[in-house]
N, C-alpha and C positions, 0 to 999 in steps of 0.2 A: 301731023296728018291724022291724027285719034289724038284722046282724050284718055290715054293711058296714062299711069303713073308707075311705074312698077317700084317694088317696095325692097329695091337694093340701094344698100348703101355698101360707101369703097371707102378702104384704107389706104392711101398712098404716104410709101414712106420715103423721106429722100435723105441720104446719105451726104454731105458736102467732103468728100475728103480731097487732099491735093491731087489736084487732076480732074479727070471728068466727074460729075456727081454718076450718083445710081440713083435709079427709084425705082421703087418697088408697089406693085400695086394688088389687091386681093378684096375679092366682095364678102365683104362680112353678109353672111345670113340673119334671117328673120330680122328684118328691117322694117319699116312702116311706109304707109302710101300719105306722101303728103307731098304738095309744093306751097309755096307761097305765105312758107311760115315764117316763125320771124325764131334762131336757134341762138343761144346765150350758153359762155363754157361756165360752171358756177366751182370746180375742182377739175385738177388735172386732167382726169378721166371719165367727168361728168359732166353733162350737157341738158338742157332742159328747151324741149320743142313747143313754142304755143303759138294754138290756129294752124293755118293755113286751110287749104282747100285739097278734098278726097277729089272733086273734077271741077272743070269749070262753073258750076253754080250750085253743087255744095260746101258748102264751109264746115270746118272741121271746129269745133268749138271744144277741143279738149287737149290735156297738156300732158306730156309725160317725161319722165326724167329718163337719159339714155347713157350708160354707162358702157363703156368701152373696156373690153380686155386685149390683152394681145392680136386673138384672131378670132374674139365673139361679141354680141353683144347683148344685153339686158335693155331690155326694154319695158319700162312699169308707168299707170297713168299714176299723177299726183292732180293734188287740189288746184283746179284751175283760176284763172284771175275774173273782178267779177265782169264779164261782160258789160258792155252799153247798152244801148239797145241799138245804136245805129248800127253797132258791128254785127245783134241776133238780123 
């Protein structure tokens, strides 16, 4: 209905033990506004976001590494990939 993105991301954790599972779920704060990116794990705990789009017709041309703790997150830019030109 909008063109909103809002810039939460969730942790859900799922427990398999015998019997029913659990899961447990919690929005990690200070998150980023993006869809439509393409997200790769590169370490256990690290993740690296490149592209996507801030809203329907801008494109986010920049990359950041997202590391994950228990119940926060880090979020820092790195050196991006070189763009084409079909993609600027």
């Amino acid at each position: 209905e909008n063109n909103t993105r809002p810039p939460n991301l969730y942790k859900i954790k799922i427990d398999l033990p015998i019997g029913s599972p659990a899961v447990n779920c919690c929005v990690l704060s200070g998150g980023i506004s993006v869809s439509s990116a393409i997200v790769t794990q590169v370490k256990e705990n690290e993740f690296v976001i490149v592209g996507g789009y801030h809203s329907d017709n801008q494109k986010r041309l920049v990359c950041n590494t997202v590391n994950l703790d228990d119940n926060k997150i880090e979020i820092g830019e790195r050196e991006a990939p070189e763009w084409t030109p079909d993609i600027k």
